[in-house]
Backbone bond lengths (Angstrom), bond angles and torsions (degrees), N, CA, C in turn:
res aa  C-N    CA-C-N  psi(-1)  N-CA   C-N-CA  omega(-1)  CA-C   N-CA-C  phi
1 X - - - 1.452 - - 1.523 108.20 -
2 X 1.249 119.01 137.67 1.483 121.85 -173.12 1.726 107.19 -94.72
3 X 1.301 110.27 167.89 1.322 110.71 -179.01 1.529 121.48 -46.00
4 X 1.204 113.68 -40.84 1.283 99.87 -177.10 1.744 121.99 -118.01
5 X 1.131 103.54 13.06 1.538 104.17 135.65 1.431 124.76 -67.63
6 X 1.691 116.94 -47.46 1.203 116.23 159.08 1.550 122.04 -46.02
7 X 1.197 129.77 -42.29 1.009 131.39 -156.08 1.715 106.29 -85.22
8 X 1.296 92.93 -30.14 1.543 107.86 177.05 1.540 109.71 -59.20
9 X 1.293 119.47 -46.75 1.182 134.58 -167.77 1.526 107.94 -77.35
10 X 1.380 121.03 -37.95 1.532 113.96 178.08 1.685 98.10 -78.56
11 X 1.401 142.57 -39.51 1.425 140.40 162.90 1.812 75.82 -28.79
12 X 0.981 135.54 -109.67 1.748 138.09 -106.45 1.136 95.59 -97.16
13 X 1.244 128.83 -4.94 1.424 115.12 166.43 1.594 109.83 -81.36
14 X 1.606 104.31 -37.97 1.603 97.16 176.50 1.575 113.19 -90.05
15 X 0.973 135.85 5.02 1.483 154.64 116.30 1.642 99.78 -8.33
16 X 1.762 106.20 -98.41 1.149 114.77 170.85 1.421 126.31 -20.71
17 X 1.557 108.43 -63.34 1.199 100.81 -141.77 1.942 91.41 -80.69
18 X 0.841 128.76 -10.84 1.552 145.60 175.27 1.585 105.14 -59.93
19 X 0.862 116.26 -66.55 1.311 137.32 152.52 1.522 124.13 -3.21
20 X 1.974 90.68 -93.17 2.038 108.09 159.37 1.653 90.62 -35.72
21 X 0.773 103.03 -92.72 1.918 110.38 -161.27 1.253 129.03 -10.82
22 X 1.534 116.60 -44.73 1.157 136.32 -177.75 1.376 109.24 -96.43
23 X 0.973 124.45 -36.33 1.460 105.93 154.07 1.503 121.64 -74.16
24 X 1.010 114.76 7.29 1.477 111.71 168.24 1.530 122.87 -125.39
25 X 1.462 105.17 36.93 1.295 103.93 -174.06 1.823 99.33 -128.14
26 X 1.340 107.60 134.84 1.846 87.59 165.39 1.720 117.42 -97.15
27 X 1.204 93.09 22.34 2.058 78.93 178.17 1.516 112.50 -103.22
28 X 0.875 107.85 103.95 1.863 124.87 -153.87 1.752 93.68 -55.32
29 X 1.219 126.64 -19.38 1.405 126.61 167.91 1.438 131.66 -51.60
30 X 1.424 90.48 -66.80 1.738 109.23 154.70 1.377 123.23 -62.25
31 X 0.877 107.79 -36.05 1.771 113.03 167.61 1.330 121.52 -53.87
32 X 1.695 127.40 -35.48 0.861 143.67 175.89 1.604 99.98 -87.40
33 X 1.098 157.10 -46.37 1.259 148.55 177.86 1.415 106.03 -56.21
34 X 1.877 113.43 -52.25 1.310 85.53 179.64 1.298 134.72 -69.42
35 X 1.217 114.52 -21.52 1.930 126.04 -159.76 1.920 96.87 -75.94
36 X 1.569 105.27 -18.95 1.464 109.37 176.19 1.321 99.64 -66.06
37 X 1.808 118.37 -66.73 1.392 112.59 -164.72 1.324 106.91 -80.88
38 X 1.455 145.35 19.62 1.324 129.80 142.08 1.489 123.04 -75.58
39 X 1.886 107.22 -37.93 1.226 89.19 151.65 1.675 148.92 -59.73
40 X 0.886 111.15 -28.14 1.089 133.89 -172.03 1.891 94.29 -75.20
41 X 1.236 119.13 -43.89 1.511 119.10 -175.09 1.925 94.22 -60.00
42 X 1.568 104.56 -42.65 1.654 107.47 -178.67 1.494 108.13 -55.26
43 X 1.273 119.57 -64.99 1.038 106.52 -176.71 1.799 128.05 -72.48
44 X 1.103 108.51 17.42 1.676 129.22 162.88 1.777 106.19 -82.19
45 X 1.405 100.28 -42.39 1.422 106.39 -158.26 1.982 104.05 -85.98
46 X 1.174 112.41 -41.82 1.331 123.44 150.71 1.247 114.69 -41.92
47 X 1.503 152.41 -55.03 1.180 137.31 -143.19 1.845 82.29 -100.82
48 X 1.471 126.73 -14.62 1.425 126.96 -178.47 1.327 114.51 -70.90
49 X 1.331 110.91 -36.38 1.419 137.52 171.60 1.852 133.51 -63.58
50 X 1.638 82.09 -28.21 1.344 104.92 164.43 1.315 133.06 -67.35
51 X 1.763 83.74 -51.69 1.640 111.91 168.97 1.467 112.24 -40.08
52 X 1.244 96.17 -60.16 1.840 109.27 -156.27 1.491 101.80 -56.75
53 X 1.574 101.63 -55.14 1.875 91.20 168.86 1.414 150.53 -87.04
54 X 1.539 86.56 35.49 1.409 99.82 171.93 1.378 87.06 -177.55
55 X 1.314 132.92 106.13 1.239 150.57 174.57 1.641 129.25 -56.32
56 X 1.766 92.63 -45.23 1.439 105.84 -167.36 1.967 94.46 -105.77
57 X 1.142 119.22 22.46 1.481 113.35 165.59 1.573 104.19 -112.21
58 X 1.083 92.28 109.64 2.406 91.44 178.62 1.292 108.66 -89.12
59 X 1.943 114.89 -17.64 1.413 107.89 178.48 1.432 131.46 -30.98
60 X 1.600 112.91 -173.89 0.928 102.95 158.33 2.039 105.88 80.42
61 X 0.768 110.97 42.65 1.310 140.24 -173.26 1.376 117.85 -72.21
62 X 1.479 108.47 -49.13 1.476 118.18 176.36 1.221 117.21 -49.82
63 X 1.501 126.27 -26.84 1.290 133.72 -174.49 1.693 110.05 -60.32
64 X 1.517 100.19 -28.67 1.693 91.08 -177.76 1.384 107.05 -112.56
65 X 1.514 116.01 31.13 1.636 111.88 179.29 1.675 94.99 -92.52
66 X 1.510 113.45 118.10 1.059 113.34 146.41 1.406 163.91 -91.18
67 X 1.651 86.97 19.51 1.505 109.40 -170.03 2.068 119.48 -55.29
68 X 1.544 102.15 -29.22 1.368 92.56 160.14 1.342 130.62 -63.04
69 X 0.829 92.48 -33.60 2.088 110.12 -176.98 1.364 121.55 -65.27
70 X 1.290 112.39 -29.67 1.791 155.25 164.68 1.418 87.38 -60.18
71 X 1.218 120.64 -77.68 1.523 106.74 -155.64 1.325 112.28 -77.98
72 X 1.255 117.99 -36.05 1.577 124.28 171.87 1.702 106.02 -56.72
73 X 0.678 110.55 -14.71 1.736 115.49 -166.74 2.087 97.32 -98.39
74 X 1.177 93.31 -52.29 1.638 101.98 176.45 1.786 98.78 -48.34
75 X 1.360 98.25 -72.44 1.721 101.17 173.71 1.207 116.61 -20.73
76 X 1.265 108.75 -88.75 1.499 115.70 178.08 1.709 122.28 -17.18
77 X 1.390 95.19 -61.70 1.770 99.55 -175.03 1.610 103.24 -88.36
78 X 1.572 144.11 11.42 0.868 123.80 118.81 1.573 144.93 -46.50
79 X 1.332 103.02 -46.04 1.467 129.58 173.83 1.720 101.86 -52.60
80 X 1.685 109.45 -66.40 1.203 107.25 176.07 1.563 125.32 -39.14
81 X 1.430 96.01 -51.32 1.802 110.17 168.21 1.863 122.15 -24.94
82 X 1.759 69.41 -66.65 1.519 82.90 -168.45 1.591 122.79 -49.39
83 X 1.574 99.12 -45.02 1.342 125.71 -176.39 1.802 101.93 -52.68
84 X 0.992 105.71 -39.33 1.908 119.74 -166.88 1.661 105.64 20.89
85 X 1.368 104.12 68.07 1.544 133.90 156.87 1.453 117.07 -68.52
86 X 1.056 147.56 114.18 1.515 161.55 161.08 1.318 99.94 -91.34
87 X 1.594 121.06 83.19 0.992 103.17 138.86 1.612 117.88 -139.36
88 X 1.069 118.03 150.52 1.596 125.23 174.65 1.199 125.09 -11.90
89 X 1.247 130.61 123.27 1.146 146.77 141.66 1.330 124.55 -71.05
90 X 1.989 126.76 128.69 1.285 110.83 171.33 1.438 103.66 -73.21
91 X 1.846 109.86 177.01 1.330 119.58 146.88 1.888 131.91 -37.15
92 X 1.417 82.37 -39.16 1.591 109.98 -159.17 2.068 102.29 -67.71
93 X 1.496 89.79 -38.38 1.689 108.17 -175.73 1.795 100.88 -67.93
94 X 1.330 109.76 -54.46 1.479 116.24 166.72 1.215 130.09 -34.42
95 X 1.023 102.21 -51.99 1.504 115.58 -165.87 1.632 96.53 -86.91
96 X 1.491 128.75 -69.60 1.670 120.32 169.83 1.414 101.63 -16.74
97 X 1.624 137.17 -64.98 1.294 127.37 -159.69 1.090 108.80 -83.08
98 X 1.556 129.67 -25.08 1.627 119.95 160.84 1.280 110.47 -49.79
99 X 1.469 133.31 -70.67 1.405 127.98 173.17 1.680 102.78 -25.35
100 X 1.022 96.99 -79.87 2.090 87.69 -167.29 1.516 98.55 -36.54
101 X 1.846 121.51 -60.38 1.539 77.44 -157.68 1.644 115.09 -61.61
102 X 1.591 130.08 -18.25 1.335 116.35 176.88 1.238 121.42 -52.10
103 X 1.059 116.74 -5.88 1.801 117.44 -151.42 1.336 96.61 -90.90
104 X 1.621 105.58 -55.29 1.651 150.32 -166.04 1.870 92.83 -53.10
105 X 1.220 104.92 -58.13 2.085 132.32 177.82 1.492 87.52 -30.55
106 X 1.755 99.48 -71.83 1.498 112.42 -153.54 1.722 121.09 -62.96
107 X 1.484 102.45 -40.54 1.434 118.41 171.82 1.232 128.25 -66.49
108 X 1.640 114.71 -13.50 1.356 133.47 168.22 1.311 114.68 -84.55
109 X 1.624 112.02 -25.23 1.658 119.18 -168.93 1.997 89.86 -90.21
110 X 1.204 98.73 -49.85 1.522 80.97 -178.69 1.293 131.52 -57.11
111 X 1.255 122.44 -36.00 1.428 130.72 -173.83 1.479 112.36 -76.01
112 X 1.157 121.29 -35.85 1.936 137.37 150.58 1.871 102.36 -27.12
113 X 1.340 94.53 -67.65 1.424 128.74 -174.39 1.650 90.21 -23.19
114 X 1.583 79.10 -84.63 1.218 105.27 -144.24 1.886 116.66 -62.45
115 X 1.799 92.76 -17.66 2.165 111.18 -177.13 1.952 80.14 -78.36
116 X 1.143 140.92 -28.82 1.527 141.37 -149.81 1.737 82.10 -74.96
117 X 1.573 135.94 -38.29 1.471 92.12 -152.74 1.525 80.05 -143.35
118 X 1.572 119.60 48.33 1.327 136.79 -179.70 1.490 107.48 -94.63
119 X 1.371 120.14 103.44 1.358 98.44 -152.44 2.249 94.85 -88.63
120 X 1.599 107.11 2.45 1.508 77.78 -152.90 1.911 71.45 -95.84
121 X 1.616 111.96 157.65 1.482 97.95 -156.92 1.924 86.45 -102.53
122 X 1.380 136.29 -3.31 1.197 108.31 144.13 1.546 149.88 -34.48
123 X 1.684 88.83 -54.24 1.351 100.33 169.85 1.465 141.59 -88.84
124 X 1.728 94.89 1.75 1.526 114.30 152.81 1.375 115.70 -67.31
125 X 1.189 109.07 -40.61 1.606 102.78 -166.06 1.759 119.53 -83.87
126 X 1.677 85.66 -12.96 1.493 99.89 175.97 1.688 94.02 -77.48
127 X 1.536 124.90 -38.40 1.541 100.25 -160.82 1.628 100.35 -87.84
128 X 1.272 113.92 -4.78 2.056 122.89 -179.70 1.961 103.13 -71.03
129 X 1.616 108.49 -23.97 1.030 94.72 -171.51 1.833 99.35 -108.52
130 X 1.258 126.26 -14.67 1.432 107.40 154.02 1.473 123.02 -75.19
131 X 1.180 125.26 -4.89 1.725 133.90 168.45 1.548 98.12 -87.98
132 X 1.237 115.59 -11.86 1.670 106.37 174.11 1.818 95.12 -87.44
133 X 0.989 115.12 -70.56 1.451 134.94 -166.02 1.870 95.19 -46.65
134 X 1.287 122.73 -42.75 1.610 121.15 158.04 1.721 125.80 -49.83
135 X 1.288 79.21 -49.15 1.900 89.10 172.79 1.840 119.38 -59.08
136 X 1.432 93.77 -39.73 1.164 109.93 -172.18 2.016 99.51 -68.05
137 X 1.345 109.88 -43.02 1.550 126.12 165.83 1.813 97.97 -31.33
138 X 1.289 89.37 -83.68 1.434 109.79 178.07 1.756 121.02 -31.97
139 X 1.401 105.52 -45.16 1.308 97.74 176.85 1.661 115.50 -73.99
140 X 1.545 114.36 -26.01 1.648 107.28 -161.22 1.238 91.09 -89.95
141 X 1.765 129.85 -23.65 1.551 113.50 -178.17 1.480 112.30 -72.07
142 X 1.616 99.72 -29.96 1.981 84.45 179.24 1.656 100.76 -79.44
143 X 0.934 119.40 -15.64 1.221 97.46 175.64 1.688 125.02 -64.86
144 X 1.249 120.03 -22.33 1.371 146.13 -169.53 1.668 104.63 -76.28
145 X 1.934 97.10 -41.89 1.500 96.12 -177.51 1.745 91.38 -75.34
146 X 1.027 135.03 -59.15 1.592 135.29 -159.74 1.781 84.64 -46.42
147 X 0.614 105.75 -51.18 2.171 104.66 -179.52 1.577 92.34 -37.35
148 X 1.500 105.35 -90.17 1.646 126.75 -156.46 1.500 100.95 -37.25
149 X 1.509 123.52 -56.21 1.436 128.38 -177.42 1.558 110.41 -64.33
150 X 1.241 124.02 -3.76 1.489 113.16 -162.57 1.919 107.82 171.95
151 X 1.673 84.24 62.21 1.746 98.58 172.33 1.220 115.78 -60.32
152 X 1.228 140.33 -72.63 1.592 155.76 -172.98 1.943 96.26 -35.36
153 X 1.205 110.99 -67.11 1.679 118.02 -175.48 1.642 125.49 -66.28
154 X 1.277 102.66 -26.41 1.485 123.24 -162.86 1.795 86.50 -39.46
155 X 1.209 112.80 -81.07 1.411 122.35 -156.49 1.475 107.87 -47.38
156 X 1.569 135.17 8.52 1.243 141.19 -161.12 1.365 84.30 -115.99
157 X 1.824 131.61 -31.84 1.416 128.59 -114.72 1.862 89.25 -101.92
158 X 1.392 110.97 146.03 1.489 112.23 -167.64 2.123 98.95 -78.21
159 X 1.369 115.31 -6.20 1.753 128.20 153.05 1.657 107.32 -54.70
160 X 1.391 106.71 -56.84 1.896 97.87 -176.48 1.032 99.75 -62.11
161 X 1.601 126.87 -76.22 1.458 130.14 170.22 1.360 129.51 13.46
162 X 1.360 86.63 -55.69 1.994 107.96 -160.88 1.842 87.19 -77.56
163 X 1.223 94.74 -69.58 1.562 100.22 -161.63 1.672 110.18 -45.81
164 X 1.308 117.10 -35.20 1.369 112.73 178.78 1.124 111.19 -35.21
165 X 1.508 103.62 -68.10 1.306 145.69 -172.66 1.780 115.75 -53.40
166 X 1.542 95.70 -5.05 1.529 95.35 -172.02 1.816 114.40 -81.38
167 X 0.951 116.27 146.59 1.412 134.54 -171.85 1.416 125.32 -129.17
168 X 1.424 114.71 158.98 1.825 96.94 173.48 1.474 124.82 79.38
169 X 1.249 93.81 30.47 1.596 119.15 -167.69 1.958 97.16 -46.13
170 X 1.042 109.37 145.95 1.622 98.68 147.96 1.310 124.50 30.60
């Protein structure tokens, strides 16, 4: 399987699994974070799709800017903030968002990987900026777990802080 069949396939699997989740969650907060980063997995998997049929065009760039998703995502865990709701989290909720961030870990290590021995340097920089746009994954899902483990404080927590504060989207 070539890179971006692979690549295609981790888009829609974390697509998917974004997906299950949010429809199976009732806290309309989280619900909204995930249906963001499934989109956002779509429009990963689209610009992969692009790729494939036409190899030597990398355009088309916007597809992996996630700076809306960034701010909609900031929103959200302001909102949560504000609200400073304590209430329970299962195990079961924990652990679903541990998986993402592993997933998020892995999809960031591959795409590193894979810009490391890319010799044409277009298409390095195309895979440096979906390992950014992963990282960026990575940062709003742990931020979600620092939520789940510790609703009431979060908005005190130097995790909200940061993320407010985050910049350099994509």
């Amino acid at each position: 399987m070539d890179i971006i069949d692979y690549a295609m396939k981790m888009e829609q699997d974390g697509k998917a699994y974004y997906e299950t989740h949010a429809a199976g969650t009732t806290d309309p907060d989280l619900k909204r974070i995930l249906v963001l980063l499934a989109e956002e997995e779509t429009r990963h998997y689209e610009y992969f799709k692009r790729l494939k049929a036409n190899p030597k065009d990398i355009s088309g760039g916007e597809l992996l800017s996630g700076s809306q998703t960034l701010e909609n995502v900031k929103n959200i865990f302001q909102s949560m903030a504000e609200k400073g709701e304590s209430r329970p989290f299962g195990q079961d909720v924990v652990s679903a968002w541990t998986t993402a961030l592993r997933t998020e870990e892995k999809s960031k290590a591959f795409y590193e990987e894979k810009a490391s021995i890319e010799p044409d340097s277009r298409k390095k920089e195309l895979l440096l900026k979906i390992a950014k746009e992963e990282h960026n994954h990575i940062h709003m899902v742990d931020s979600v777990l620092m939520y789940l483990k510790a609703p009431s404080t979060f908005a005190d927590s130097a995790q909200f802080k940061n993320f407010r504060s985050l910049e350099g989207w994509g």
